[in-house]
N, C-alpha and C positions, 0 to 999 in steps of 0.2 A: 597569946594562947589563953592568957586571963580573961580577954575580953570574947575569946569565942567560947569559952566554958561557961559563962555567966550567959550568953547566947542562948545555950542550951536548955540553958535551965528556966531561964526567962520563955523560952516557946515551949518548952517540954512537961514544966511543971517537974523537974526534977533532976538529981546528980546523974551524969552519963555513967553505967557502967563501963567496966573492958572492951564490952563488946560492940557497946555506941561507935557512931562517927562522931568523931569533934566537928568534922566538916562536915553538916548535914544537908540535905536537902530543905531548902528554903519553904518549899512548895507541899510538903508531907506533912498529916495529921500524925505521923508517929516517924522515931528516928530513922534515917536511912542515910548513904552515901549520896551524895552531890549527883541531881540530874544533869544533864546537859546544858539545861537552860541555866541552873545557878555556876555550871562550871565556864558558861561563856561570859555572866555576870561577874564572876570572881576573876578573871581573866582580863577584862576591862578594864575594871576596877583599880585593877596592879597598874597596867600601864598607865591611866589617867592620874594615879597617885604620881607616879615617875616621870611622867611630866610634867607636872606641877611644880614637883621636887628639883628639876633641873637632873635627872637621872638617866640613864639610857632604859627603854622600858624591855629591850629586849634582854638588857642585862639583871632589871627587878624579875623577868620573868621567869631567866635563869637561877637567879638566885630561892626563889619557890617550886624549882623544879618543874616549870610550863615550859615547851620548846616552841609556843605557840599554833598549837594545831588547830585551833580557832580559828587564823589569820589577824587577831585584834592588831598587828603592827603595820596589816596591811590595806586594812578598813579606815576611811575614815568617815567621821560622822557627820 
């Protein structure tokens, strides 16, 4: 969470208010919620860390609260 706050402020030029996403969209000149495209990003990302890890990725994706609606378990690249 340290490291996506420092995120914010590194792209934002400043502290998130209350009303910021912590999770923002990658792709926006000002804060917003996660496009589609960073939320299919963020989603890969999970599973490729988890198997790396030796982790089941479908259980990293649960555990961040993704039930995969992506399909990233069932893509491969």
């Amino acid at each position: 969470m340290e490291e996506q706050l420092q995120l914010f402020v590194d792209r934002f030029g400043r502290e998130p208010t209350p009303n910021d996403p912590i999770f923002f969209c990658w792709h926006s000149e000002t804060p917003k919620p996660m496009c589609a495209l960073c939320e299919a990003e963020y989603e890969h990302g999970i599973v490729e860390a988890a198997k790396q890890a030796g982790i089941d990725p479908a259980r990293a994706l649960a555990v961040v609260g993704i039930d995969d609606p992506l399909g990233t378990l069932t893509i491969t690249n």
